[in-house]
C-alpha positions in Angstrom: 0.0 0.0 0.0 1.3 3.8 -1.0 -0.9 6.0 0.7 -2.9 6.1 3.3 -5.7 8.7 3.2 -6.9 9.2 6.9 -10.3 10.8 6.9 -11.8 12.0 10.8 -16.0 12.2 10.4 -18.2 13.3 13.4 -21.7 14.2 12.0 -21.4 15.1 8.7 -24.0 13.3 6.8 -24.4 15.8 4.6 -20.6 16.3 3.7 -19.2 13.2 3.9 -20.3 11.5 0.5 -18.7 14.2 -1.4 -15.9 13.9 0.4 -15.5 10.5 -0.6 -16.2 11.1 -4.1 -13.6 13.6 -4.2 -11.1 10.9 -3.2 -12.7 7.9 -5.5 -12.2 10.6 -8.8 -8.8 10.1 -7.8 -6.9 9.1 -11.3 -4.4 7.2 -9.0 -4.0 3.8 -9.0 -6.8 2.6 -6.5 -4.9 -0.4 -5.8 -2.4 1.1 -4.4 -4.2 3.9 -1.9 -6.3 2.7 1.2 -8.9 5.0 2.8 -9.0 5.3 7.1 -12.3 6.4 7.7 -12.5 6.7 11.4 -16.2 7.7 12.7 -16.1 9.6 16.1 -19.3 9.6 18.5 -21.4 9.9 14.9 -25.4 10.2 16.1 -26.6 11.3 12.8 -26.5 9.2 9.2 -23.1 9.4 8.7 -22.3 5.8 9.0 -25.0 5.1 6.3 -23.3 7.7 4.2 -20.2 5.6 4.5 -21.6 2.2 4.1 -23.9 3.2 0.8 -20.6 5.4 -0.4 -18.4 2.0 0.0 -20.6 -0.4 -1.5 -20.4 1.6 -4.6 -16.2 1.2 -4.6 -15.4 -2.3 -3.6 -11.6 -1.8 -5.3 -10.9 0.7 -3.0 -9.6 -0.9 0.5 -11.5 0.9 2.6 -11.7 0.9 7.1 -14.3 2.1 9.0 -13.2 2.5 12.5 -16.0 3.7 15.2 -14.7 5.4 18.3 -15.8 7.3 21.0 -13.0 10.5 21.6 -14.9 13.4 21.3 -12.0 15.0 19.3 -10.1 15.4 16.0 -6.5 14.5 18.2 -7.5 11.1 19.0 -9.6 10.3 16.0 -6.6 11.2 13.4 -4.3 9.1 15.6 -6.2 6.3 15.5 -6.3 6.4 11.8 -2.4 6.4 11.8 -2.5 3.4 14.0 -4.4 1.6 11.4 -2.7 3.0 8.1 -0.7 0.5 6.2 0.9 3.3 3.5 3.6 4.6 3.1 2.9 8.2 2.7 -0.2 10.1 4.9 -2.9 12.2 3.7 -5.6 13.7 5.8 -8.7 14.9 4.5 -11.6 16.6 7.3 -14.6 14.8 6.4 -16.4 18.3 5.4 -13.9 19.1 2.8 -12.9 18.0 -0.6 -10.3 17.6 -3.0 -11.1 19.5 -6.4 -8.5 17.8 -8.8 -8.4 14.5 -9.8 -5.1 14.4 -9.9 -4.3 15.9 -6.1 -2.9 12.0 -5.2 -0.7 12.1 -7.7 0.1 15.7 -7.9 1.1 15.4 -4.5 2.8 12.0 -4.3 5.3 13.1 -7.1 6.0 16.3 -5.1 6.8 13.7 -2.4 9.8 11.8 -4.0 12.8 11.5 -1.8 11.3 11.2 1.1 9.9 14.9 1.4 6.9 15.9 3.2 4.5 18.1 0.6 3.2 21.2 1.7 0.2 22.8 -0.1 0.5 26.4 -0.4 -3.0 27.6 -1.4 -6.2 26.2 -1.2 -9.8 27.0 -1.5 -12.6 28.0 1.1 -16.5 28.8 0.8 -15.2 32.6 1.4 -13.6 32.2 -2.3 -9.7 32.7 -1.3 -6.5 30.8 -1.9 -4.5 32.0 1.2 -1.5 30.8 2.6 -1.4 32.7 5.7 -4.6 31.4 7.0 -4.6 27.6 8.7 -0.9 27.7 8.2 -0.1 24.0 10.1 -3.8 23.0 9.2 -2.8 19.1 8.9 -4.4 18.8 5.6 -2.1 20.7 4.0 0.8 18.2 4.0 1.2 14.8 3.0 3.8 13.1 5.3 6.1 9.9 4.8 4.8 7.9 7.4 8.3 6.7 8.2 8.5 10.5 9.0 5.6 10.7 11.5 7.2 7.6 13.5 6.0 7.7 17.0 5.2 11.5 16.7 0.8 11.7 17.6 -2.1 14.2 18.1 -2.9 16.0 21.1 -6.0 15.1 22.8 -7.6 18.7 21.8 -10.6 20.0 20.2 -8.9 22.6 18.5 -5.1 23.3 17.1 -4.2 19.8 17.6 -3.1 19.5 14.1 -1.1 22.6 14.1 1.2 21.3 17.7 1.5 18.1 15.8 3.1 19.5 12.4 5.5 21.8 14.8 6.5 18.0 16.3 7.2 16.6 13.1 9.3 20.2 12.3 11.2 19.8 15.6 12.8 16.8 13.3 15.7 18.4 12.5 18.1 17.1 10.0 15.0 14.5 8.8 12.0 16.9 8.5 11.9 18.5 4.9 9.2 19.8 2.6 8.4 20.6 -0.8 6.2 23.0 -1.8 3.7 23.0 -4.1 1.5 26.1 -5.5 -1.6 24.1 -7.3 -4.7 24.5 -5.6 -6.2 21.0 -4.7 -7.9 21.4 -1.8 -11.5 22.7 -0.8 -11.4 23.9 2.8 -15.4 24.0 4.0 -15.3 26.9 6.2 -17.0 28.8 7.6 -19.5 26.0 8.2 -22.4 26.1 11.0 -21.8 23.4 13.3 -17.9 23.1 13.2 -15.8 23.7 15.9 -13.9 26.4 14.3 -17.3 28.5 13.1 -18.8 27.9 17.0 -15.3 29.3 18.8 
């Protein structure tokens, strides 16, 4: 298995499905990707969502873990204890990728054993921006040899952003190349989430 594509979900049945479509458009080799779906404290449809979503793509390997954190930290680790790739890429359940070729754009960038970094992306407030969510976690796409034993605080919020200053603590083994395509769709602001309610 290449990549692993970890994917945190906690009540977003009406997100979720394109989310997964976003990753099954993918014009990588679906033999060689695995998807870590890992569904935390879910009390709405989401797990049908899932279910109807995987029956459709039997040649993609896909995990549903169910858990009972409460937040993002745990979840995402959980999904690393469980990946079998190579190379990491997260993906919030509520967002999107918007190329079909994001696996592959970023995988090449990733030769060498470099960590990609992407440096725009694109929200429901219409901006590429590469100041705003700086550390967000699904910006890179880490060697998982990389991540080692580094893990996710247990936090609601900015757990992804102590984590990716971790992995940069690395140093001598940490480095990054940067890409400037656009190939992610960051859902925000969004009623409900955590970062719309602080």
């Amino acid at each position: 298995m290449e990549i692993s594509i970890i994917v945190p979900v906690h009540n977003l049945e009406d997100y979720i499905t394109e989310c997964l479509e976003s990753i099954s458009m993918q014009n990588y080799d679906k033999a060689k990707y695995e998807i870590i779906l890992v569904l935390d404290s879910c009390t709405d449809g989401s797990k049908q969502k899932v279910q109807e979503w995987k029956a459709l793509w039997p040649e993609i390997t896909t995990k549903v873990l169910e858990v009972s954190f409460g937040n993002p930290g745990e979840t995402r680790n959980a999904g690393i204890e469980a990946a079998e790739g190579e190379k990491i890429a997260f993906i919030d359940g509520d967002d999107y990728w918007v190329r079909a070729d994001a696996l592959s754009t970023m995988d090449t960038a990733s030769q060498g054993g470099l960590a990609v970094y992407q440096e725009n992306y694109e929200s429901n407030e219409g901006i590429t921006a590469e100041a705003k969510e700086r550390d967000a976690v699904w910006r890179f796409f880490i060697p998982k040899e990389l991540i080692g034993e580094t893990r996710f605080a247990s936090m609601k919020t900015n757990e992804d952003f102590r984590f990716i200053r971790e992995l940069k603590k690395k140093v001598g083994v940490y480095t990054e190349n940067r890409i400037s395509e656009t190939l992610y769709h960051y859902t925000h602001p969004r009623t409900g989430s955590i970062t719309t309610e602080m």
